[in-house]
C-alpha positions as CSV (number, residue, x, y, z in Angstrom):
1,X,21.7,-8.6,-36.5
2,X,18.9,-10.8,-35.5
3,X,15.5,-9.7,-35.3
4,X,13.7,-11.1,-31.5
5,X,9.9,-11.7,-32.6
6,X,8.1,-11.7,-29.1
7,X,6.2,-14.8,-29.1
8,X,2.5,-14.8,-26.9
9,X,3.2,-11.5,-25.2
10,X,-0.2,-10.3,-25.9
11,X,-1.5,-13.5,-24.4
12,X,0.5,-12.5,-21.0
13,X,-1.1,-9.3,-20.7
14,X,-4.2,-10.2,-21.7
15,X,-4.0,-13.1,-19.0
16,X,-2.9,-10.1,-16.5
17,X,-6.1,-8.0,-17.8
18,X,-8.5,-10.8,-16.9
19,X,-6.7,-11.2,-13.7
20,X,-6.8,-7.9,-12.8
21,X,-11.0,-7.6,-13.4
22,X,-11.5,-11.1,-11.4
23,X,-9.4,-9.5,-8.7
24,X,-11.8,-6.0,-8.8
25,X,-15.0,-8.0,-10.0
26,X,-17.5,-6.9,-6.9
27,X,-18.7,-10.1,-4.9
28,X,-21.5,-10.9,-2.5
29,X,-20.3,-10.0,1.0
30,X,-20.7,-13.5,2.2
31,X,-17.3,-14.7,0.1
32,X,-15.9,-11.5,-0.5
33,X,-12.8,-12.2,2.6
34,X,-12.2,-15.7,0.4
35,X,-11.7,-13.5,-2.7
36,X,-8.0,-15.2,-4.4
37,X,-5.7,-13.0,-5.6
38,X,-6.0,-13.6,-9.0
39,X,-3.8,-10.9,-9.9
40,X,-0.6,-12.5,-7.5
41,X,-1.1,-16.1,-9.0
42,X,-0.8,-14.9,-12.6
43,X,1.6,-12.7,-11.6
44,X,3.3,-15.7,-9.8
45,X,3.0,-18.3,-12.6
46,X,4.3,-16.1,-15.2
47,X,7.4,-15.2,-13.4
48,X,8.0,-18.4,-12.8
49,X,7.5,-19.6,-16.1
50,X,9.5,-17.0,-18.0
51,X,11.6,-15.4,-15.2
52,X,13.6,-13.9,-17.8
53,X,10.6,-11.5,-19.2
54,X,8.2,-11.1,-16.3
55,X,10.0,-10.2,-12.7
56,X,9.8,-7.5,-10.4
57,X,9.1,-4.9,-12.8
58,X,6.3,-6.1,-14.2
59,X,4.9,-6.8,-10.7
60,X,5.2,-3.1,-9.8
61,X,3.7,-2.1,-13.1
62,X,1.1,-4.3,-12.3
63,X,0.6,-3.7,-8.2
64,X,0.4,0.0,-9.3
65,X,-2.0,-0.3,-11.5
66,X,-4.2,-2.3,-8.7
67,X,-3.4,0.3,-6.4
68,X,-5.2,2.5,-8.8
69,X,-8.2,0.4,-9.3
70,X,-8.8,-0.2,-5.5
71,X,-8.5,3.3,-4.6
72,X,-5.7,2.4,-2.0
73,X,-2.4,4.6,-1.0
74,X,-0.2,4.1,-4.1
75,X,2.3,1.8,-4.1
76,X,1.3,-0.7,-1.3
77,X,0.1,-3.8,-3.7
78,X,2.9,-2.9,-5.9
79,X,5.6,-3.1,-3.1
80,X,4.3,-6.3,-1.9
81,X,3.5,-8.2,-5.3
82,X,7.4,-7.0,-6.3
83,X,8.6,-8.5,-2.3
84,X,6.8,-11.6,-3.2
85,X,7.8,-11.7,-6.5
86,X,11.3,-11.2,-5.8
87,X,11.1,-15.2,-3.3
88,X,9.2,-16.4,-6.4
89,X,11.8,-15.5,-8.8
90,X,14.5,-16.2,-6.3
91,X,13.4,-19.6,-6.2
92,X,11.7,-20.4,-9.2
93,X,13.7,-23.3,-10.7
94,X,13.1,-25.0,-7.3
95,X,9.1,-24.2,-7.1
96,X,8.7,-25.7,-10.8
97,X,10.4,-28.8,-9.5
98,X,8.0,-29.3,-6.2
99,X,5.0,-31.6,-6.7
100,X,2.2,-29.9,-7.3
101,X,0.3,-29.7,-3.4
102,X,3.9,-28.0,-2.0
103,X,3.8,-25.7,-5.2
104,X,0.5,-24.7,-3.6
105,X,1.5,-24.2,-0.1
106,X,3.9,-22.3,-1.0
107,X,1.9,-20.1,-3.2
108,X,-0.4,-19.9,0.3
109,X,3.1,-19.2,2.2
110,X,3.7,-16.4,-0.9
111,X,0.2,-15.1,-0.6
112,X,0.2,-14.6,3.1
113,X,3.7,-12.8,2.8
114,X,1.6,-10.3,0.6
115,X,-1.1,-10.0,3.2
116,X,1.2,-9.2,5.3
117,X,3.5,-6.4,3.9
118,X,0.0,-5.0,3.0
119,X,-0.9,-4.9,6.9
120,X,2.2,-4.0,7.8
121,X,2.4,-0.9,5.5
122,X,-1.0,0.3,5.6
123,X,-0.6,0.2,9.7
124,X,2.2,2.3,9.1
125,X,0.6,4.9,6.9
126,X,-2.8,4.3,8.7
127,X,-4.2,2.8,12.1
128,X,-5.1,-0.5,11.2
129,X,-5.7,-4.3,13.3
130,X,-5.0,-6.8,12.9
131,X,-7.9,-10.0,11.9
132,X,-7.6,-13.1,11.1
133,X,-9.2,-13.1,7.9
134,X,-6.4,-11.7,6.7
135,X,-5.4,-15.2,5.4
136,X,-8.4,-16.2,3.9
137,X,-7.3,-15.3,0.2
138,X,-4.6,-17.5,1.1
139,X,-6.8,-20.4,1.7
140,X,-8.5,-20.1,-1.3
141,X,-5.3,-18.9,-3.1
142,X,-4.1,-22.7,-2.0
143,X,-7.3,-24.3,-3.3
144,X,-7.3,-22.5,-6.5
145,X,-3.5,-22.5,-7.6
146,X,-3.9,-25.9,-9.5
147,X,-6.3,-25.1,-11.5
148,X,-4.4,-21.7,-12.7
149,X,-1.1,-23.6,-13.3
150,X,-3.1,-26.1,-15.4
151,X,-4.8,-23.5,-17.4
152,X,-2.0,-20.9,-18.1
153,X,0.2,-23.9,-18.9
154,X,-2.6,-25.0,-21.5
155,X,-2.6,-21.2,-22.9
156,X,1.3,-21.0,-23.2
157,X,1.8,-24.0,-25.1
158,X,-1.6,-23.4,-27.1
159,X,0.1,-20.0,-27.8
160,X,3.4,-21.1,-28.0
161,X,4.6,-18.0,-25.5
162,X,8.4,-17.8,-25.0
């Protein structure tokens, strides 16, 4: 019987933890509709690094727990980060593959799919409308995703996370 010694996990969820108080951290008014979702890219990158260990369930964990956070109706992030989730993971051998401006727009293309569910569900449960700065995160989602690649890459090898 082998023994499996989790390598890095504690780097994960501490990456998550950080991700999570960017994505709450209160911003001036001015930039707060350009906010990323810092939470969805880490979310992203590790299930696409290590589909095996992060997937959908740790994306509902994790969506719950923003639900939480932001005071919204349970369950909305957490349904849309596991959707969008679910295409990353689907597709994840191909997404590594792409250069690294496509990886990007499709992160943007993955980002507004999460706007989106969120719209669509909360107009369900609530009266909402529709604006078009709805798809700002994804702008800056798209701007940002390189540099959070290159740095969680740097931290998984640093760490050696398996």
């Amino acid at each position: 019987m082998s023994m499996h010694i989790p390598h890095g996990r504690w780097v994960v969820w501490l990456s998550f933890l950080v991700a999570m108080l960017f994505q709450i951290m209160p911003l001036p008014s001015l930039v707060e509709g350009w906010r990323p979702d810092w939470l969805l890219l880490v979310m992203i990158y590790w299930a696409m690094a290590l589909p095996h260990r992060y997937n959908i369930l740790s994306a509902w964990v994790l969506g719950v727990l923003l639900d939480i956070l932001l005071g919204a109706h349970l369950g909305i992030r957490a349904l849309a980060m596991s959707l969008v989730v679910y295409v990353g993971v689907l597709h994840f051998q191909r997404l590594r593959n792409f250069p690294m401006w496509q990886q990007a727009l499709m992160i943007a293309s993955l980002v507004c799919l999460y706007h989106l569910v969120i719209f669509w569900i909360q107009f369900v449960v609530d009266v909402g409308s529709f604006d078009v700065s709805l798809f700002l995160p994804a702008i800056s989602s798209l701007i940002i995703w390189p540099w959070v690649f290159w740095m969680l890459r740097r931290v998984r090898r640093i760490y050696k996370v398996r």
